[in-house]
C-alpha positions as CSV (number, residue, x, y, z in Angstrom):
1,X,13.0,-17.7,1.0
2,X,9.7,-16.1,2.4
3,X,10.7,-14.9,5.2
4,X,13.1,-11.1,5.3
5,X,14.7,-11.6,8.2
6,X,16.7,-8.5,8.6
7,X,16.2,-5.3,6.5
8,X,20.3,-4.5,6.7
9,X,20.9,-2.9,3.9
10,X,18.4,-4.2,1.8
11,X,17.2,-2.5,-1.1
12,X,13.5,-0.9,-0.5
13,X,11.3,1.3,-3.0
14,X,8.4,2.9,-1.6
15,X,5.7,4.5,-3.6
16,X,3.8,7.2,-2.6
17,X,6.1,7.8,0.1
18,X,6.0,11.5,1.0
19,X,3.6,11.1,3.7
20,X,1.2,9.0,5.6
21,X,1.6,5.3,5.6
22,X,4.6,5.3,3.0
23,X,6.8,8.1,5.4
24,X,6.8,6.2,8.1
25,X,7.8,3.0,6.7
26,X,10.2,4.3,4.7
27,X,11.4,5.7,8.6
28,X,11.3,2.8,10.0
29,X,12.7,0.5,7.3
30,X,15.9,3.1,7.6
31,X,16.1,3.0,11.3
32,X,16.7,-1.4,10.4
33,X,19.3,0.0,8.1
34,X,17.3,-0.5,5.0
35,X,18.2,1.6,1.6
36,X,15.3,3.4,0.9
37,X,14.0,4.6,-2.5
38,X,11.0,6.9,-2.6
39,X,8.9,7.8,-5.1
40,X,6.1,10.5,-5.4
41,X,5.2,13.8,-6.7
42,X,5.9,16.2,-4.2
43,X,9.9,17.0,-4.6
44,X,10.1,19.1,-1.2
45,X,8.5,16.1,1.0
46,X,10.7,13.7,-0.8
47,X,14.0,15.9,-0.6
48,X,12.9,16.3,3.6
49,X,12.5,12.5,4.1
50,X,15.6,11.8,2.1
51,X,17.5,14.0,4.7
52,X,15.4,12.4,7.4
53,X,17.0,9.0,6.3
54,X,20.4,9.6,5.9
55,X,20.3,11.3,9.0
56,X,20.1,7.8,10.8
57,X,22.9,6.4,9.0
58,X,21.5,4.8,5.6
59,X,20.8,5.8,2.3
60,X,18.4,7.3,0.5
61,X,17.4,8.4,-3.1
62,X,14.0,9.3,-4.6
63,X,12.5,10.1,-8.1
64,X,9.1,12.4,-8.3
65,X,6.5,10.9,-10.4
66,X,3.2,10.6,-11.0
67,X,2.4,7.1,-10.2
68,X,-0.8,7.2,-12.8
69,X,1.4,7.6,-15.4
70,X,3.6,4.7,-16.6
71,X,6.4,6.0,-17.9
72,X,6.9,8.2,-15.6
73,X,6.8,5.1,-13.4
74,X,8.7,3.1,-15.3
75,X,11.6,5.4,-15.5
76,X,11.7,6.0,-11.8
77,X,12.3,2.6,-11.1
78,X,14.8,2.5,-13.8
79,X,16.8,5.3,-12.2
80,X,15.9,4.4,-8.6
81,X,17.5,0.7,-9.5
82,X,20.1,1.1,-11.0
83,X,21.2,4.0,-8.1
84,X,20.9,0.7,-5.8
85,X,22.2,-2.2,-8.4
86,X,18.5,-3.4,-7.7
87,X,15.7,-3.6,-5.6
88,X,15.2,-6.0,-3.2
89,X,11.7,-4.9,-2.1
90,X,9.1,-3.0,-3.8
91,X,5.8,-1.6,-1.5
92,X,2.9,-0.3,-3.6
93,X,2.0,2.3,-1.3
94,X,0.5,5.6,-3.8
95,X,-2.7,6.1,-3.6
96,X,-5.9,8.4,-2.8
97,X,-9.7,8.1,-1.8
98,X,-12.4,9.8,-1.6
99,X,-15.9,9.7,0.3
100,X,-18.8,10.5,-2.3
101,X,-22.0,8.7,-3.5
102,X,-22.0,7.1,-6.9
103,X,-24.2,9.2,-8.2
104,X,-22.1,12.5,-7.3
105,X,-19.0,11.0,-8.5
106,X,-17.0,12.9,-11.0
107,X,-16.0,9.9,-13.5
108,X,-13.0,11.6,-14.0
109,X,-11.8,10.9,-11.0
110,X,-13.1,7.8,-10.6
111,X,-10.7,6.6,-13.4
112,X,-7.8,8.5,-11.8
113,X,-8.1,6.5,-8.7
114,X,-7.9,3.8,-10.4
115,X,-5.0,4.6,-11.9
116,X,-3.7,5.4,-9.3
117,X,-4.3,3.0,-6.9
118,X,-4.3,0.3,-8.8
119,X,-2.4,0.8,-12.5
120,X,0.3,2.5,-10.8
121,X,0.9,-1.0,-8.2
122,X,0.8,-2.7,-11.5
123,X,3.4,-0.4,-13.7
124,X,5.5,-0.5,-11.1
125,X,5.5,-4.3,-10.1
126,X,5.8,-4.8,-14.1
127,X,8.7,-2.9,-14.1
128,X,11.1,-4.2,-11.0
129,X,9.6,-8.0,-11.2
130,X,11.8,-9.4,-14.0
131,X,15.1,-8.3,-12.1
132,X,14.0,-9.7,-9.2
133,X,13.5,-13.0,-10.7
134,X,16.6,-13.1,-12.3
135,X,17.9,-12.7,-9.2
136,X,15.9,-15.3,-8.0
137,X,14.9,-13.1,-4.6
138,X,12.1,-10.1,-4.3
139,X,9.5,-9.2,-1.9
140,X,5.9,-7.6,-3.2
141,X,4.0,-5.4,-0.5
142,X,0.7,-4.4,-1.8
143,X,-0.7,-1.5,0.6
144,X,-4.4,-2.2,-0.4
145,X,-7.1,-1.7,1.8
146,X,-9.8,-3.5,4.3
147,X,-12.2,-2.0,1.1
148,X,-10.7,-4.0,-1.0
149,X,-12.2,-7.1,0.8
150,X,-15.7,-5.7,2.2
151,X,-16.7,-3.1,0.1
152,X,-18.6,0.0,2.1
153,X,-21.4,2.3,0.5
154,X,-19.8,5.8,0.0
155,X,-16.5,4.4,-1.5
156,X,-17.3,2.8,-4.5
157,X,-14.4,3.9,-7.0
158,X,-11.8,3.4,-4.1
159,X,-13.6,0.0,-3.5
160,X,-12.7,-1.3,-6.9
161,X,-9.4,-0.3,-7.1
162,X,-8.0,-1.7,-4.3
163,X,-10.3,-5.1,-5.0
164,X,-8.5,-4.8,-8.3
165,X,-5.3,-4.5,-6.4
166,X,-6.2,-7.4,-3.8
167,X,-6.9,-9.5,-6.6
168,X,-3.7,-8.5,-8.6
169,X,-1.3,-9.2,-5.1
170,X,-3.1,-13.1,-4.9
171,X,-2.8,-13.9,-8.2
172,X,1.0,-13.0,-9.0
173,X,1.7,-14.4,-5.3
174,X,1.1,-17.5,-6.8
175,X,2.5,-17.7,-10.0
176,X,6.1,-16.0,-8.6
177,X,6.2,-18.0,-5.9
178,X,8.3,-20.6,-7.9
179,X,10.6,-17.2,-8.7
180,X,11.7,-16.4,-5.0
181,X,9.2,-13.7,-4.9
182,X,7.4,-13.3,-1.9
183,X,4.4,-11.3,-2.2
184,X,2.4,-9.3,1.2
185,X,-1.1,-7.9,1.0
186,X,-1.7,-4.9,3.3
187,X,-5.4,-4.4,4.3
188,X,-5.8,-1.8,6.2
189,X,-8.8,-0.5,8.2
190,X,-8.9,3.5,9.6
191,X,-5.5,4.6,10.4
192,X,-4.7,8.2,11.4
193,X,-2.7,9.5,8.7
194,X,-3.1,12.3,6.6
195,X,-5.3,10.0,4.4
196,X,-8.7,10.8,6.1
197,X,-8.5,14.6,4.9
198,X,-11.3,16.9,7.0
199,X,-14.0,15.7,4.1
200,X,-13.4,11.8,4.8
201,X,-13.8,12.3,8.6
202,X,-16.7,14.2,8.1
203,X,-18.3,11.5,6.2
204,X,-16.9,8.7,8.4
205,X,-19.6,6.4,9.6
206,X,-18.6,6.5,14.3
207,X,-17.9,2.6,13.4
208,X,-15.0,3.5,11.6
209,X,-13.8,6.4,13.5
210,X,-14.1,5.0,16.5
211,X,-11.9,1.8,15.2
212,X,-8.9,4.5,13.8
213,X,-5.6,3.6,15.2
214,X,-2.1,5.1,14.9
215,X,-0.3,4.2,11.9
216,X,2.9,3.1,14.2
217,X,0.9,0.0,15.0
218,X,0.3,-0.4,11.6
219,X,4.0,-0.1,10.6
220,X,5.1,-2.3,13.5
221,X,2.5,-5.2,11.6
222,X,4.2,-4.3,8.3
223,X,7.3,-5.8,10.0
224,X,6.5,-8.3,11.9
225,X,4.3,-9.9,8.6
226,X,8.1,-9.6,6.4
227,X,10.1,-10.9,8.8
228,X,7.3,-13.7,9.6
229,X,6.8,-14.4,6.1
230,X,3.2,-13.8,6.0
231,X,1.0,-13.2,2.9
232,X,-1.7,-11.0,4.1
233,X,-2.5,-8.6,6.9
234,X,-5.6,-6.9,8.0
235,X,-5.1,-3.8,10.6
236,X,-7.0,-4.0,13.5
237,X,-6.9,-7.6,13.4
238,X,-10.8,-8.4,14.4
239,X,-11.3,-6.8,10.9
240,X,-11.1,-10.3,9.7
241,X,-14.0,-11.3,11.4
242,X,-15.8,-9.8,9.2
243,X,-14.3,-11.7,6.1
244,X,-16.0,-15.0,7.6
245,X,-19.3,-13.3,8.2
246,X,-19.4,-12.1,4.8
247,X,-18.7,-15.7,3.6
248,X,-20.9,-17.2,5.9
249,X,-23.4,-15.2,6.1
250,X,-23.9,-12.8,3.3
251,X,-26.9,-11.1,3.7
252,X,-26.7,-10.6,7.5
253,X,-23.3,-9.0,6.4
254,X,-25.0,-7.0,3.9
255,X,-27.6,-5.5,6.8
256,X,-24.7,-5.2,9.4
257,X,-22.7,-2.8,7.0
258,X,-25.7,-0.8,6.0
259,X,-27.0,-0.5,9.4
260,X,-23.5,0.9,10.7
261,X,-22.4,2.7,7.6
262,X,-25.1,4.7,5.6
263,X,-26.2,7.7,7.5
C-alpha cells in the first residue's frame, strides 16, 4: 500500500527536526495525530518541540545525535523504535549548505556535508528498513533538494550530496517496492526557513530569491504527495520545467543557469 492515508497514530521519525523544514512537519504530522520521533543535536529545541507536540494531544520522544555519525545514528533509531514498537515512517530531513566557490571551499567541510546530508539519510534508512520490511509496511521521505537535480554554480559540495541522496531515494524505491516500502523524494527549491542563514541570502542569485516561498506550502505538498502516494515532489512546481529543458536541451540549460545565477 502506497498510499498513507491517515497519519492517526502512525509512527513518524524526523531527522534534523529541531527547526526549519523538519519542525514544522513534525507540527503538522502531530496536529494528524501522528507519534513523532525527533532526532537532532540541539537538546533544548528538541525538549521545546517535544512539549509543542504533546501539547496537541499526541506523543512525542526524541534522541540528540549527530546525524554524521553512525552510531550515534544507529542507536537513536534503536531507542527511538523501540519507544514506539516501530517506525512506521522515516523522513531524512538533517542537513546543511553552504554558498562558496570551489576553489574557496574548506574540504573539510565539504566532506561533512556529505555526511551529513547524505551518509546520515543512508545510516539511518539502513537502520529502520529491515523492520519495516518485516513488517511488510514503511514509508521513505528523502528531504533532498531541487540541487540535487540541476546543479547551480556556488553549491557544488551541497550539489553532490543531495544528487547522491536523489540517486539513493530512486534506487531503493525500486528494489523495496516488492517490501511494502514506499519511498518520496523531496526536492525543494528556496523556502524561507532558517536554512538560508544571512551568508546564503547574500549570495542568492534575485532568481532564487525572488522564487522563496513559505515552508507551510511546502509542508502542505509533503502531505498531500503521502496521502496521494506520490514518489517525487519539486516545490514550486514550475521547477520541473526545468528538468525537461535540461534533458532537452542541455546547453541552452547550461547558458540559462549561468546567465541567472553567477554574479
Amino acid at each position: 500500500m502506497s498510499k498513507l492515508s491517515s497519519f492517526h497514530n502512525r509512527r513518524i521519525l524526523i531527522t534534523g527536526a529541531s527547526s526549519g523544514i523538519g519542525r514544522s512537519l513534525a507540527l503538522r504530522l502531530a496536529a494528524e495525530g501522528a507519534r513523532i520521533a525527533l532526532v537532532a543535536r540541539r537538546e533544548p529545541e528538541l525538549e521545546a518541540l517535544a512539549e509543542e507536540i504533546r501539547a496537541l494531544g499526541t506523543e512525542a520522544v526524541f534522541a540528540v545525535a549527530d546525524i554524521a555519525e553512525r552510531a550515534e545514528v544507529e542507536d537513536s533509531c534503536r531507542k527511538l523504535a523501540e519507544a514506539f514498537g516501530g517506525i512506521d515512517v522515516l523522513v531524512n530531513n538533517a542537513g546543511y549548505g553552504h554558498h562558496r566557490r570551489f576553489l574557496d571551499w574548506d574540504v573539510e567541510d565539504m566532506e561533512r556535508m556529505m555526511r551529513v546530508n547524505y551518509l546520515g539519510s543512508l545510516y539511518a534508512t539502513k537502520a529502520l528498513v529491515p523492520q519495516m520490511v518485516e513488517r511488510g509496511e514503511g514509508w521513505l521521505v528523502f528531504i533532498a533538494s531541487v540541487a540535487g537535480k540541476i546543479a547551480p554554480p556556488d553549491e557544488s559540495a551541497y550539489a553532490a550530496s543531495k544528487f547522491a541522496m536523489v540517486g539513493l531515494a530512486e534506487s531503493i524505491s525500486l528494489e523495496l517496492e516488492e517490501h511494502g516500502i514506499h519511498t518520496l523524494t523531496v526536492c525543494p527549491g528556496a523556502i524561507r526557513t532558517p536554512f538560508f542563514d544571512k551568508e546564503a541570502l547574500e549570495r542568492m542569485p534575485p532568481v532564487a530569491k525572488n522564487s522563496m516561498v513559505p515552508v507551510e506550502s511546502l509542508i502542505e505538498k509533503i502531505v498531500r504527495s503521502l496521502k496521494r502516494g506520490d514518489h517525487e515532489l519539486t516545490h514550486p512546481a514550475f521547477i520541473q520545467a526545468g528538468y525537461i529543458v535540461r534533458s532537452l536541451a542541455p546547453g541552452f540549460m547550461r547558458r540559462q543557469v549561468r546567465r541567472t545565477t553567477m554574479k
